[in-house]
N, C-alpha and C positions, 0 to 999 in steps of 0.2 A: 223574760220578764220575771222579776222574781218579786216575793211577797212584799207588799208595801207598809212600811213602817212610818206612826206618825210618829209627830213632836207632842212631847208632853201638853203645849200652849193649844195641839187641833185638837189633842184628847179631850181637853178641856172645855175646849167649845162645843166638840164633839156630845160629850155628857150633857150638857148644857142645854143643845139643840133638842137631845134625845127626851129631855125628860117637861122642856118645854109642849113638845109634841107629847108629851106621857099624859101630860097630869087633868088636859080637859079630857080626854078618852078615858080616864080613872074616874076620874069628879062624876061623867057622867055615867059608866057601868055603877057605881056606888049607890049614884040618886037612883037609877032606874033598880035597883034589889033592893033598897031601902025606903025608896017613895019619898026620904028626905029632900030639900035642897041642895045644890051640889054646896053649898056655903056653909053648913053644918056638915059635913063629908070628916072633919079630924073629929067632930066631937061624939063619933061613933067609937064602937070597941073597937081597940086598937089591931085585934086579930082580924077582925073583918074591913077593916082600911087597906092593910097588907093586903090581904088577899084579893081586894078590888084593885087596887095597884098591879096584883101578880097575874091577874086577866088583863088586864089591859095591854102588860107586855106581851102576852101569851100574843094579845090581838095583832101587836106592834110584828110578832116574831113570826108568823103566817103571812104577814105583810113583806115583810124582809125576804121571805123565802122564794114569794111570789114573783118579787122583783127581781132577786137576785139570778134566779133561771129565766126571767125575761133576758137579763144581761147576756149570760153566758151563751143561749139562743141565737142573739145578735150578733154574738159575738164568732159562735158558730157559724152564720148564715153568710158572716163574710170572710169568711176560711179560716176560724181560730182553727189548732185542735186540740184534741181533748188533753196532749202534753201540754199544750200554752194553757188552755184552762187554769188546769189541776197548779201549775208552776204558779198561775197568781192566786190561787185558792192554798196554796201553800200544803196540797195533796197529790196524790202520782195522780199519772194518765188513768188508770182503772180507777181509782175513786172518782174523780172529776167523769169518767162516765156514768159511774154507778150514781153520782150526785145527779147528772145531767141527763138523763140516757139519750135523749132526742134532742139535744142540741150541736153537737155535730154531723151532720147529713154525708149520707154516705152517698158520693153520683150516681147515681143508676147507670147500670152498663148500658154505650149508645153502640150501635154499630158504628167499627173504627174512630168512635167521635165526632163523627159529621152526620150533617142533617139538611136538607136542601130545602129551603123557601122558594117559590114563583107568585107574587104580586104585581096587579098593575102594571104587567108586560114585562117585566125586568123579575131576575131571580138574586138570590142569596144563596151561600153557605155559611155554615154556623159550624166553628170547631172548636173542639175543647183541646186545650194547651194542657203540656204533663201536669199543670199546678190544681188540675180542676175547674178553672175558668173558662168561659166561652168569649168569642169573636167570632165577628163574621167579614166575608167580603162579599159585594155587591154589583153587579150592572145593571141601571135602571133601562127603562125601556127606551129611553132617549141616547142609549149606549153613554152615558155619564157612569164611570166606576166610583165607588168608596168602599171605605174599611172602616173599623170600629176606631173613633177617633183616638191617634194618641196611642194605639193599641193598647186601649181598654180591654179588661176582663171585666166582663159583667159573671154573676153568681150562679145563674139559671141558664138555662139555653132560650128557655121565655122572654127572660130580659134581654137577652140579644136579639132574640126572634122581633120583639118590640122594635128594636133601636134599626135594627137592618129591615123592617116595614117601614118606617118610616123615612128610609132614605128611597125605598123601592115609591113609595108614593109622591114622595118629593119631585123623581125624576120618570114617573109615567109618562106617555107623551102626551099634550097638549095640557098637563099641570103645574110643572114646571115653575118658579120665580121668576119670572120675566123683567124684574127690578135691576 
């Protein structure tokens, strides 16, 4: 993926939006250091108008940041890495760590990558595949098998662990659907 580039018409909007969201966060750092009303707010010195404007962004740009490593996080947590980052931050794989440091998760080593479950009379196994992801497959205690629907990768071996308990429970005996 490479860096995204607007059209002059979203830049526009883009600005537009920005400073819609700008100007009551301004209005009101201004009132609150000046005690005026945000409606007198231009007919202050013009130096301290800017500079209530340039807190404001300051406020907007701590915001931005906050979000922005929520994204990358996310973005992390369902197998970006730190090359795919950086390629849409339009920086290398070391910067996008350096920017990010904890948003791509490194697996923790399992033994072999399996991990055995026993619930409800029926067991599981949970493996991670070369990509990082987990699956499990299952025999409930009613000897009914399944597997990770679709052969699903879930993120976590938890999130598996979850999905393959709840098929161990589904097929306990005497719990079972009977519909």
């Amino acid at each position: 993926m490479m860096v995204s580039e607007i059209t002059p018409e979203e830049q526009a909007e883009l600005d537009k939006a920005l400073y819609d969201a700008l100007n009551p966060l301004a209005l009101a750092i201004r009132s609150r250091e000046t005690g005026l009303p945000a409606d007198r707010m231009w007919e202050a010195d013009p130096v301290e108008v800017a500079l209530s404007v340039l807190a404001a962004w300051k406020v907007m740009d701590v915001e931005v940041r906050q979000l922005t490593a929520r994204a990358a996080a996310t973005a992390g947590s369902y197998g970006a890495s730190y090359e795919q980052l950086g390629a849409v931050w339009g920086i290398t794989r070391q910067g996008a760590r350096k920017k990010w440091p904890n948003a791509v998760s490194r697996p923790a080593p399992v033994t072999a990558g399996k991990s055995a479950l026993a619930l409800f009379g029926g067991t599981a196994e949970l493996s991670q595949s070369p990509s990082g992801g987990w699956c499990w497959t299952g025999m409930g205690a009613d000897g009914a098998s399944g597997t990770a629907a679709g052969g699903t990768l879930y993120v976590t071996p938890e999130e598996a662990a979850a999905h393959a308990g709840a098929f161990l429970k589904e097929h306990a005996l005497g719990t079972g659907d009977q519909s």
